[in-house]
Phi, psi and omega in degrees: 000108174282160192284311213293307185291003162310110162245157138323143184282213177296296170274347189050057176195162189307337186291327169324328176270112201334149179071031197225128132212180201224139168241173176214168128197176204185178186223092176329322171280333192278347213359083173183154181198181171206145180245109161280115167308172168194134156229125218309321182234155151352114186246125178311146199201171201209185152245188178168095201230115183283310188274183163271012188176073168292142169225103207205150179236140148091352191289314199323323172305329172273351179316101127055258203288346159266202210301294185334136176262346187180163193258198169259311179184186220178126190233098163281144184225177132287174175078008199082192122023274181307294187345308199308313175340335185280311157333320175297269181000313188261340174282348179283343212269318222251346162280339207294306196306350191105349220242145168157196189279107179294180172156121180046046196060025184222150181263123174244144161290122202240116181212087170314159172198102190254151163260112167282159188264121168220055196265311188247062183227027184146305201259175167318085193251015169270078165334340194078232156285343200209129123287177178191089191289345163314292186270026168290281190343281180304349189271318180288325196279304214305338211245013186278143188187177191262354156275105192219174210254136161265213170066236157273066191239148165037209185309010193236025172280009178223040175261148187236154144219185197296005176209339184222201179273136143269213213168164185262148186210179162191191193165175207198124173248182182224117170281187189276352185276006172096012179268157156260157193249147143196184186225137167234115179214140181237139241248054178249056192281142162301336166283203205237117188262048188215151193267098184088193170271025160222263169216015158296141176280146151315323209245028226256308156324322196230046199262128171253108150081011166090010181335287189244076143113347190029067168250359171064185205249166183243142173236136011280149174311148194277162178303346203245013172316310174255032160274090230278114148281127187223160155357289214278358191206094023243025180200161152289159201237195149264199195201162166125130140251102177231151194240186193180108175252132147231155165216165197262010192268139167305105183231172177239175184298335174292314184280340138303298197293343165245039154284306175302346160305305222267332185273341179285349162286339151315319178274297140004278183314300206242024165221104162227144045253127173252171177085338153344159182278346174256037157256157197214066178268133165210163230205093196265168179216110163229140208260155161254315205053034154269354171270018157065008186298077148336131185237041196285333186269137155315083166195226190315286146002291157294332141333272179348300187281333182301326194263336167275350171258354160288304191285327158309282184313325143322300199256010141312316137353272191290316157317319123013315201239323198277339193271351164329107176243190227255124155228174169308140201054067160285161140283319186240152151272182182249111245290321161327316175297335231240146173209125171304000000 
């Protein structure tokens, strides 16, 4: 399967893939938000979890050898901790609806969810008693649609990484067998998704159409290239890169979790240093089957798609970070801003 012949979908967004759609909400003062995944039906679904210090509800469900055969939906957050609450939020939207696990007669919503820290990045965080992430959720889900805002939207309004503003980003290939790929991820990594102190992308190889800036790699690479910018230089930071892969191709869970493997190489590509112990990356996979595409045999094929699930996620990535704007009390600037 050549690579070469890879476009984007319509949209250049996770919604390309059949059986998607994305909602976001947040609070500009608050920097922090959360972005809710919605699947039209039960989606097969996997982890992958990298980092060192993860915040997550519900992945046990997903393991291979347990009951469930498929979720509802999938919650990137903001708040920490506090964030997970936004999952309840999409399980409320999504019980008024009906939709969930049966099981003894009552429908449970089934909604993995992870979180990032973005507590110390500016904004407001006196909540009072509850936080509220609770109504995110449900506000992201009511608001799930095949059009939603990247940059400083939803789970990526208050994301940083060691040199700009991260961000919520995504992107989409279409292979030559009709499936489709896409990424949704947000972008608050201890590393850095830019090369040096300037604004060429890591993930500047697998760039579609001029996507985040179409600047290519700089040549000659600056000396200080591999030199890992982090957090941590010159002060700590938050931290967590978390994704969310899907295609519309026919998978079983085992074969999600090592699409969520495969995607994490997406992390690799486009952040360094990534995977640290104080990133809490992680990485969900969810299969629709709606293209009705099969993958029973191992080989070239499957190569393939591991590799459109690296690469979609790069350059999901870097859309994140590009798509990023500048508000008040920031820490950083927005990549946009910034001239090398």
């Amino acid at each position: 399967m050549e690579t070469r012949s890879w476009r984007p979908g319509p949209r250049n967004l996770i919604t390309d893939v059949g059986g998607v759609l994305v909602g976001n909400a947040g609070d500009g003062a608050l920097k922090s938000g959360t972005t809710a995944v919605l699947f039209d039906r039960p989606a097969v679904a996997g982890v992958a979890i990298l980092g060192g210090a993860p915040g997550t509800r519900e992945t046990d469900l997903l393991s291979p050898d347990s009951l469930v055969p498929g979720i509802d939906a999938l919650v990137l957050s903001g708040g920490s901790a506090f964030g997970l609450d936004a999952a309840s939020g999409v399980q409320s939207l999504l019980r008024e609806k009906g939709r969930g696990f049966s099981v003894a007669g009552f429908s449970v919503p089934l909604v993995p969810a992870a979180i990032l820290f973005d507590l110390a990045n500016g904004g407001d965080k006196d909540w009072g008693l509850h936080p509220p992430y609770r109504e995110f959720g449900y506000a992201a889900a009511e608001a799930a649609a095949e059009d939603f805002a990247l940059g400083s939207a939803g789970a990526g309004l208050g994301c940083t990484t060691a040199t700009f503003k991260g961000g919520l980003g995504s992107a989409s290939v279409r292979l030559e067998n009709g499936v489709s790929v896409g990424a949704l991820v947000a972008v608050n990594a201890v590393g850095s998704a830019t090369i040096g102190a300037g604004r060429h992308f890591w993930a500047a190889p697998f760039e579609i159409g001029g996507e985040f800036g179409d600047l290519g790699l700089p040549s000659p690479l600056p000396t200080d290239a591999a030199v890992p910018r982090t957090k941590f230089d010159p002060r700590p930071g938050a931290n967590t890169t978390i994704g969310i892969l899907a295609t519309d191709a026919v998978l079983d869970k085992a074969s999600m979790k090592r699409l969520a493997i495969a995607a994490h190489d997406g992390f690799a590509r486009a952040i360094w240093p990534s995977h640290t112990d104080f990133d809490g990356d992680l990485v969900f996979a969810a299969a629709t089957g709606r293209s009705g595409v099969t993958f029973e045999l191992r080989g070239a094929e499957t190569i393939a798609l591991a590799a459109a699930a690296s690469a979609v996620m790069a350059r999901a990535i870097a859309r994140g970070v590009h798509a990023a704007d500048a508000a008040p009390g920031d820490r950083l600037p927005a990549w946009r801003d910034h001239a090398d």
